[in-house]
N, CA and C atoms as an extended XYZ file, in Angstrom:
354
Properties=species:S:1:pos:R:3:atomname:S:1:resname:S:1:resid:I:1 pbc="F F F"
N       116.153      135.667      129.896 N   UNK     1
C       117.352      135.445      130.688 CA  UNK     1
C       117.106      135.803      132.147 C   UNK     1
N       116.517      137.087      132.335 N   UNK     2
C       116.353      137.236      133.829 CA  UNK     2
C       115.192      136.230      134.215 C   UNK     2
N       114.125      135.555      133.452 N   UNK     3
C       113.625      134.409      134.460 CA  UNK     3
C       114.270      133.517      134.731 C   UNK     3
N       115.255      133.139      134.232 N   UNK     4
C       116.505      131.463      134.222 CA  UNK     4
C       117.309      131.976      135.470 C   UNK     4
N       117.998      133.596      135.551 N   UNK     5
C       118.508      134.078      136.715 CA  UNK     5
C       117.313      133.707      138.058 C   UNK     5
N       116.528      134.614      137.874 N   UNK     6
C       115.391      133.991      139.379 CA  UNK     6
C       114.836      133.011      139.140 C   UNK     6
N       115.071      132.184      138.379 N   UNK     7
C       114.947      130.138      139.094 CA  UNK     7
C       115.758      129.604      139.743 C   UNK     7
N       117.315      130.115      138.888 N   UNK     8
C       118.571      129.774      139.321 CA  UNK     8
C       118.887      130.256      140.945 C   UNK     8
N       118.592      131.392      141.173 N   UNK     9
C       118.703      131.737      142.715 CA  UNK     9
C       117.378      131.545      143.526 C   UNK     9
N       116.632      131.120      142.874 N   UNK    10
C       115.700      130.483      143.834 CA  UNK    10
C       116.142      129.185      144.529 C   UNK    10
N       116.699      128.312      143.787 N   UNK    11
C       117.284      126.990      143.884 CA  UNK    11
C       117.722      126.787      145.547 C   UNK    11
N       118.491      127.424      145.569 N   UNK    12
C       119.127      127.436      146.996 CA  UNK    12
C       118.097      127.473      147.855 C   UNK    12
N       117.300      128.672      147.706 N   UNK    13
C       116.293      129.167      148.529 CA  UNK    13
C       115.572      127.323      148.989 C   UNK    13
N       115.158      127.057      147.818 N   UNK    14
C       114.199      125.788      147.953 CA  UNK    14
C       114.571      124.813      148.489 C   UNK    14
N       115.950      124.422      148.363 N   UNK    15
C       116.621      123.264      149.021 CA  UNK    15
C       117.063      123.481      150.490 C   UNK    15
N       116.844      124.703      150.610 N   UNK    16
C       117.284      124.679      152.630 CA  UNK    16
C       115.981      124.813      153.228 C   UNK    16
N       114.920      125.586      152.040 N   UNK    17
C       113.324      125.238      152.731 CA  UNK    17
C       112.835      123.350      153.017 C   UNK    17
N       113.256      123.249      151.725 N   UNK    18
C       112.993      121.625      152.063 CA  UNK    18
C       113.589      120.508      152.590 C   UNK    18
N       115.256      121.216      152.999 N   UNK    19
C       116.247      119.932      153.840 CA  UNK    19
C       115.324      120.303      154.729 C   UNK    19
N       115.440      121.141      155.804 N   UNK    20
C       114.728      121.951      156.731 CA  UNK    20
C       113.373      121.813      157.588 C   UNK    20
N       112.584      121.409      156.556 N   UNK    21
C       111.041      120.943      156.589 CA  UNK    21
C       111.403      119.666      157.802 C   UNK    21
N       110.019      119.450      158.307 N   UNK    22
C       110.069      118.175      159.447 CA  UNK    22
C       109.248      117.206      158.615 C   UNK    22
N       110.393      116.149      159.167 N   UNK    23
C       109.816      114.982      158.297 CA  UNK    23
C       109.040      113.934      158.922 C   UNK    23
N       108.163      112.834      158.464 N   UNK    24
C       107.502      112.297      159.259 CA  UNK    24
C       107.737      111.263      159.661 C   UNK    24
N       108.323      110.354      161.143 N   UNK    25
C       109.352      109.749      161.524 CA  UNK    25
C       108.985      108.184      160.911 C   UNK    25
N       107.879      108.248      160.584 N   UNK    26
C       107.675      106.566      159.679 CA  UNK    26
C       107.973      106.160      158.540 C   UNK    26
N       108.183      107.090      157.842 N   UNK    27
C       108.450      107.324      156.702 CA  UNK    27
C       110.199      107.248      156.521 C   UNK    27
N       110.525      106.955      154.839 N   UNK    28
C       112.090      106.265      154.745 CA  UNK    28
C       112.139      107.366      153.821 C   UNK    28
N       111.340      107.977      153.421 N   UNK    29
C       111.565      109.177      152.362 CA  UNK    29
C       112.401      111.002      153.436 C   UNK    29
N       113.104      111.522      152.707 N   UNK    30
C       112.873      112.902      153.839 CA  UNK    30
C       112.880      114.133      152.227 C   UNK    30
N       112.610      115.282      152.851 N   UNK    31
C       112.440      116.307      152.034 CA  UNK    31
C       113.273      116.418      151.993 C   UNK    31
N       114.850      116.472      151.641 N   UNK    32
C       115.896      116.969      151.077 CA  UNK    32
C       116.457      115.578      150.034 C   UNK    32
N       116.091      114.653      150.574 N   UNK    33
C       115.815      113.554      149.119 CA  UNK    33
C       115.107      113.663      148.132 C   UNK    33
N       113.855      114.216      148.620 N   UNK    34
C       112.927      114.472      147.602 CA  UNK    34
C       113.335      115.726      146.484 C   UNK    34
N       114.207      116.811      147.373 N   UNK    35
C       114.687      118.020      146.865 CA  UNK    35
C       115.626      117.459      145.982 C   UNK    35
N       116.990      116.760      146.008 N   UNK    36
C       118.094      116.313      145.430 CA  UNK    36
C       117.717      115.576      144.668 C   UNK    36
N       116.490      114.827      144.476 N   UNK    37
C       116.020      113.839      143.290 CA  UNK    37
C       115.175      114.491      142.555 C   UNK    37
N       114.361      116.060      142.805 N   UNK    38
C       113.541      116.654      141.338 CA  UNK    38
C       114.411      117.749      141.311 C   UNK    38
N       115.645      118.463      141.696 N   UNK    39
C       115.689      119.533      141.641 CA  UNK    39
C       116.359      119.990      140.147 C   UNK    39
N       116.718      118.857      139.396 N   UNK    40
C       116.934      119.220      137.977 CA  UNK    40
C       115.847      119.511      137.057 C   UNK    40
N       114.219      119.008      137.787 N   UNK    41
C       113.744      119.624      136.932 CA  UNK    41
C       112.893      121.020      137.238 C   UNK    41
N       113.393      121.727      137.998 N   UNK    42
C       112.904      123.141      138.131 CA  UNK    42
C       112.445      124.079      136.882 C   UNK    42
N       113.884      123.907      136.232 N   UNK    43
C       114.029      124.742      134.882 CA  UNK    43
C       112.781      124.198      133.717 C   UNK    43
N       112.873      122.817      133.588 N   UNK    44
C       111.874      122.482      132.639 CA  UNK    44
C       110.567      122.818      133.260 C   UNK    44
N       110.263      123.119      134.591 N   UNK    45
C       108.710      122.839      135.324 CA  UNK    45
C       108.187      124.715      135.125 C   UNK    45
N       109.113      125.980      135.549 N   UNK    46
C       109.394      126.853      134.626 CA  UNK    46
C       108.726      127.767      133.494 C   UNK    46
N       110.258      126.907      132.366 N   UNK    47
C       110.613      127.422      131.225 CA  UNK    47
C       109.817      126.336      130.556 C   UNK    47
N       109.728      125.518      130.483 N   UNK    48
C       109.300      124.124      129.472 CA  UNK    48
C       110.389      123.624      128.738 C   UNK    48
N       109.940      123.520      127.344 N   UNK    49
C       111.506      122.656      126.661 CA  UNK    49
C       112.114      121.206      126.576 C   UNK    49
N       112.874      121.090      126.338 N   UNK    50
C       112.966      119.558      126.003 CA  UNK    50
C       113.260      118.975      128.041 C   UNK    50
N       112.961      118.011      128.262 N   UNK    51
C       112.719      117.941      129.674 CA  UNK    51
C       114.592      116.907      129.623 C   UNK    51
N       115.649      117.164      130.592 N   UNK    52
C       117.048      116.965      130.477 CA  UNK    52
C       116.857      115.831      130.997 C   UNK    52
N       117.910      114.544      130.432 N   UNK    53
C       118.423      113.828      131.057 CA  UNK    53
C       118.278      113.193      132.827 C   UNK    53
N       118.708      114.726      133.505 N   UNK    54
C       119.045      114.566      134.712 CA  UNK    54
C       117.556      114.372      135.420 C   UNK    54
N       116.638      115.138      134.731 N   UNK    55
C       115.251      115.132      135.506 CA  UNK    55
C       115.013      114.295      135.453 C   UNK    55
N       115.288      113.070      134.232 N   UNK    56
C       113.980      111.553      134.415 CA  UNK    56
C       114.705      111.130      135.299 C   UNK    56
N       116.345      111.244      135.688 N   UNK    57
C       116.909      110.070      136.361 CA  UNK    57
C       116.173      110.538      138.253 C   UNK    57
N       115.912      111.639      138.313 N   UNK    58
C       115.623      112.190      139.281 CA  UNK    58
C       113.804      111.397      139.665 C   UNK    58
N       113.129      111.955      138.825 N   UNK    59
C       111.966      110.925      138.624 CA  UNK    59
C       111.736      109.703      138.725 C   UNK    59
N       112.925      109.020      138.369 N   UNK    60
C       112.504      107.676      138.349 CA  UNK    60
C       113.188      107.340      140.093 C   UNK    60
N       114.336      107.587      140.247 N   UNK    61
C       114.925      107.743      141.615 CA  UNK    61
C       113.776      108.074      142.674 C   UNK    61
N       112.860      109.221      142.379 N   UNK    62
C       112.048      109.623      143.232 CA  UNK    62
C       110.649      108.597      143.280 C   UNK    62
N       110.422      108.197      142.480 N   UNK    63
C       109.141      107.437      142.495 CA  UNK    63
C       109.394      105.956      143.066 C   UNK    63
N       111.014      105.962      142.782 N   UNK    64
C       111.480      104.135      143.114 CA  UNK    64
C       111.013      104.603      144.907 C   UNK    64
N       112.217      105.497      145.674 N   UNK    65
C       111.745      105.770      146.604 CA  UNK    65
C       110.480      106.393      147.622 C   UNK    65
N       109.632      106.717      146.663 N   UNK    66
C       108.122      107.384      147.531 CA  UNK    66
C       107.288      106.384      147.638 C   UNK    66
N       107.716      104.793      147.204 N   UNK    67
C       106.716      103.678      146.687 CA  UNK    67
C       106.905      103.050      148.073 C   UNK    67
N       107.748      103.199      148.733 N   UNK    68
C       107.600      102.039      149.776 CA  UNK    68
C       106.901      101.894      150.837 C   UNK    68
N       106.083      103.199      150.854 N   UNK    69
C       104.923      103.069      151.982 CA  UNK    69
C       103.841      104.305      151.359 C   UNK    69
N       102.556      104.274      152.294 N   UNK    70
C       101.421      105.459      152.115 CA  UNK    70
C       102.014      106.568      152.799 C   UNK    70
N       102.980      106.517      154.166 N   UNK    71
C       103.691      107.741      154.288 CA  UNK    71
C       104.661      108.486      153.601 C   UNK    71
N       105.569      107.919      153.202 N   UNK    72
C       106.436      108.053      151.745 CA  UNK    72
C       105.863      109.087      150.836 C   UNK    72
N       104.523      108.234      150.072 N   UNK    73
C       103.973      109.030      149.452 CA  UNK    73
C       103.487      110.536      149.950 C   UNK    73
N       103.208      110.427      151.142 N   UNK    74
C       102.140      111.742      151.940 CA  UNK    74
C       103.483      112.676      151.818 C   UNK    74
N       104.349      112.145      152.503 N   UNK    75
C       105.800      112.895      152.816 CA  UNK    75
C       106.101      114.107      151.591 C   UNK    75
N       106.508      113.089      150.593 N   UNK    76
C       106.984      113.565      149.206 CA  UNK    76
C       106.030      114.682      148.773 C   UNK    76
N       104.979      114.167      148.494 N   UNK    77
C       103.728      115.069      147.971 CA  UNK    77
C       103.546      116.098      148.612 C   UNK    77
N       103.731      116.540      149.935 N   UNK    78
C       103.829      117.357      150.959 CA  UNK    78
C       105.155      118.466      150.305 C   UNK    78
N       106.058      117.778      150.289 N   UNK    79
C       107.499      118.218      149.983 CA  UNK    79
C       107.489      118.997      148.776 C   UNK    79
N       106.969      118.181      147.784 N   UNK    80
C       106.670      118.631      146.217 CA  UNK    80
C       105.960      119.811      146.191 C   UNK    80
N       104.655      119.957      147.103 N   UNK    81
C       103.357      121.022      146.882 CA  UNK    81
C       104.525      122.281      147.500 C   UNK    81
N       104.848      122.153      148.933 N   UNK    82
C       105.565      123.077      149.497 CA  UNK    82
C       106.602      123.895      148.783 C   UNK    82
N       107.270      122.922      147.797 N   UNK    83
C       108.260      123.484      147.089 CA  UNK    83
C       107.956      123.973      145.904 C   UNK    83
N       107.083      123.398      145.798 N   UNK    84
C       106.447      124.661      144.202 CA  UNK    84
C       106.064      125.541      144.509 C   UNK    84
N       105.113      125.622      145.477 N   UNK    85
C       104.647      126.889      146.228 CA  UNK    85
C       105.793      128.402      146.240 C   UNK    85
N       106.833      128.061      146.369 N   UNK    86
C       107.787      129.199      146.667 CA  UNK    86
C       108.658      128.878      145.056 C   UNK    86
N       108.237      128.609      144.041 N   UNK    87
C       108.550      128.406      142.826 CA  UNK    87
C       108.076      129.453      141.800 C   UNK    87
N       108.631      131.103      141.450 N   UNK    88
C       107.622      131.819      140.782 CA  UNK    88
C       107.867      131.259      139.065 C   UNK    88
N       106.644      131.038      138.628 N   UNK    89
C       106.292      130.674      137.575 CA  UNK    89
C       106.003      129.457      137.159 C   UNK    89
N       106.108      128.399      138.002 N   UNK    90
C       106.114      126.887      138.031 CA  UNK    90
C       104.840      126.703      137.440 C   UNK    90
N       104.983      126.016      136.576 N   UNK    91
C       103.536      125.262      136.040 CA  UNK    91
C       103.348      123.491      136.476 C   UNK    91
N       102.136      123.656      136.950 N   UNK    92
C       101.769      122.011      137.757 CA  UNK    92
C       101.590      121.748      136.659 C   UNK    92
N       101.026      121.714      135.813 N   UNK    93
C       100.653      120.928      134.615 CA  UNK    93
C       101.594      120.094      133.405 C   UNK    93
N       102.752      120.980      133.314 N   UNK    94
C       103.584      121.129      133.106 CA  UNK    94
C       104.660      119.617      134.121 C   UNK    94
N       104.668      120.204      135.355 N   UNK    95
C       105.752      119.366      136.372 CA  UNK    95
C       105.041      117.650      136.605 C   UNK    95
N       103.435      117.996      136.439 N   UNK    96
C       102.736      117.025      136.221 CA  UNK    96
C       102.578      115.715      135.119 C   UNK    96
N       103.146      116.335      134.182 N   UNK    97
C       103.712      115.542      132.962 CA  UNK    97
C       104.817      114.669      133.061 C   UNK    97
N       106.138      115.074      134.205 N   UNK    98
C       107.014      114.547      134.045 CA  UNK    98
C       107.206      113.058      133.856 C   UNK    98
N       106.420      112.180      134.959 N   UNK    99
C       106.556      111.061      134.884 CA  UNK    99
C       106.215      110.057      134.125 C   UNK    99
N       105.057      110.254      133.540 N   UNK   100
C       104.668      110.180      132.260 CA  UNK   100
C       105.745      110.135      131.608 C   UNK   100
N       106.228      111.348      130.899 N   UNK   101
C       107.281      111.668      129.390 CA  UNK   101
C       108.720      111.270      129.784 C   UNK   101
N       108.823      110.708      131.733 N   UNK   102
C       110.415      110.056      131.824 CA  UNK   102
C       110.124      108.024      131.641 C   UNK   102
N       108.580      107.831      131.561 N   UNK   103
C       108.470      106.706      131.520 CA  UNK   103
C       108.158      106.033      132.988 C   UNK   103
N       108.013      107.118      134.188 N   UNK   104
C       108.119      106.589      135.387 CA  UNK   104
C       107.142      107.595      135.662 C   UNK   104
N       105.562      107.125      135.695 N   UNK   105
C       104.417      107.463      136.192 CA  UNK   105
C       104.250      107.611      137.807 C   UNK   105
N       104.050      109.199      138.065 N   UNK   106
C       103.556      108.706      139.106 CA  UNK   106
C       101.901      108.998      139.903 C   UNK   106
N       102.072      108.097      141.347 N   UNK   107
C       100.495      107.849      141.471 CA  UNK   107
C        99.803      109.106      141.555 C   UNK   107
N       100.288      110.035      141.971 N   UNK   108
C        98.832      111.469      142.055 CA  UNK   108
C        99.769      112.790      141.540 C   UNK   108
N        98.953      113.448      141.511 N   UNK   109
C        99.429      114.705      140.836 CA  UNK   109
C        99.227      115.871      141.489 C   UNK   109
N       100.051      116.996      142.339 N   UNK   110
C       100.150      117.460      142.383 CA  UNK   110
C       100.109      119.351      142.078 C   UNK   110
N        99.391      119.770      142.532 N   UNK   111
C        98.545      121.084      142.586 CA  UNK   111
C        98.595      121.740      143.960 C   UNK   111
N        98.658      123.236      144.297 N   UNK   112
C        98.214      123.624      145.412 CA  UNK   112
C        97.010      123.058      145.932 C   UNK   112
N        96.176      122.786      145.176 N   UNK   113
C        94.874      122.279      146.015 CA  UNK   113
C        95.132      120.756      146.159 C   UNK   113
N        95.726      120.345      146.379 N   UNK   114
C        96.170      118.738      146.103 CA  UNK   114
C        96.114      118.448      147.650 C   UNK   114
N        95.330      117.745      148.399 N   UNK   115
C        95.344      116.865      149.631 CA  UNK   115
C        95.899      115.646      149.802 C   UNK   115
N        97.671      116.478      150.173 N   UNK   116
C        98.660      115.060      150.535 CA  UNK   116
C        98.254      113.912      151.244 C   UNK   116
N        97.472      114.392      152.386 N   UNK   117
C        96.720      113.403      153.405 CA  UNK   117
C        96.358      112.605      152.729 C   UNK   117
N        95.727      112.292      151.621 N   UNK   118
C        95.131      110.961      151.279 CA  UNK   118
C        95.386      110.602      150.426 C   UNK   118
């Protein structure tokens, strides 16, 4: 219970780190889109468990939008790494699965060592 409490008040924390973030002006994606379209799946990325509803719709929302350019993508992936980063207990491997198991694959995967640039 007290890890579900410090995810739950992390939440906030993450979404004013990532409205916040500077975005890159070519790009149609911004980090507080990116925030409002995965932030349901925090808890599953986490705790694990059956992965909710709200996360694939978030996934698939997020991948429709990171597709429309190579900045898009850089943007997001940028957004994603940053925000796990300040995520205690987050498993990439885990958050890495999602698109896959919502049916909406996406192109790279994400890790601290992950080079958005390319």
């Amino acid at each position: 219970m007290a890890k579900l409490l410090c995810g739950v008040a992390l939440l906030p924390l993450l979404i004013c780190i990532l409205v916040t973030a500077p975005c890159v002006t070519n790009a149609t994606i911004t980090c507080g889109e990116v925030t409002v379209l995965l932030t349901p799946y925090i808890p599953f990325g986490v705790y694990g468990g059956t992965v909710p509803p709200d996360c694939c719709k978030g996934i698939k929302g997020f991948n429709a939008a990171q597709n429309a350019s190579v900045a898009d993508r850089r943007i997001a992936c940028s957004c994603i790494q940053e925000g796990a980063a300040r995520i205690p207990g987050i498993n990439y491997d885990r958050i890495n699965t999602l698109g896959d198991v919502c049916g909406s694959p996406c192109p790279y995967k994400v890790y601290p060592s992950t080079n958005c640039s390319e």
